[in-house]
C-alpha positions, -999 to 999 in steps of 0.1 A, spaced: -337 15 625 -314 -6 644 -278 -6 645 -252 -29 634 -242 -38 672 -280 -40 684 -292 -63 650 -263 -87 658 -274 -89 696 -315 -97 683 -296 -123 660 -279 -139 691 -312 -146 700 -328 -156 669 -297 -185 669 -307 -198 705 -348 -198 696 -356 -174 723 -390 -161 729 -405 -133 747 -393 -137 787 -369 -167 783 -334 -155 797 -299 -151 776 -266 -153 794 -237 -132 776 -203 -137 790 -163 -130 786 -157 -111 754 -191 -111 739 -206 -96 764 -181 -65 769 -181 -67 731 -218 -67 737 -225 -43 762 -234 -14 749 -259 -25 720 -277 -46 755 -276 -18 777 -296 2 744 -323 -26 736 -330 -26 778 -332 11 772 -355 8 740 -373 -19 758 -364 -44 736 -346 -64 763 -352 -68 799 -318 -68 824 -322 -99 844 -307 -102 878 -277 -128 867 -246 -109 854 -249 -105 816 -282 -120 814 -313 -108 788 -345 -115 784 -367 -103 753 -394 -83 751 -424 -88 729 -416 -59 714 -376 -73 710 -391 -102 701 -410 -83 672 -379 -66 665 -361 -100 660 -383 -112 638 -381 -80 615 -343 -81 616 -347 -116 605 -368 -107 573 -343 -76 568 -314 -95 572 -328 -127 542 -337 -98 516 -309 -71 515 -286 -75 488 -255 -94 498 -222 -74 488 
């Protein structure tokens, strides 16, 4: 299961249409808000750390990941 920090990173992504490979820049506060939820997708191998500062790229298994979070995120109950 994802967390709170890395599902709203995959739906930053899911907002700009990215697919697997395409880059993503973060910047100023969203990507020190950001940071640490990137740094664990790269880990997980969700996301790959591209050479330009606070830039991403997704995996096809982030990409798979995005899509899930996507379905998870229309069915739970809203509060």
């Amino acid at each position: 299961m994802l967390s709170k920090p890395e599902r709203r990173v995959l739906s930053t992504f899911r907002e700009y249409l990215m697919s697997p490979g395409r880059m993503l820049c973060f910047s100023g506060p969203n990507l020190e808000r950001d940071r640490p939820a990137l740094q664990l997708l790269a880990e997980k191998k969700f996301l790959e750390k591209e050479r330009f500062k606070g830039a991403y790229s997704l995996t096809q298994a982030g990409f798979a990941a995005m899509k899930e979070c996507e379905i998870w995120e229309q069915t739970a109950p809203k509060p």
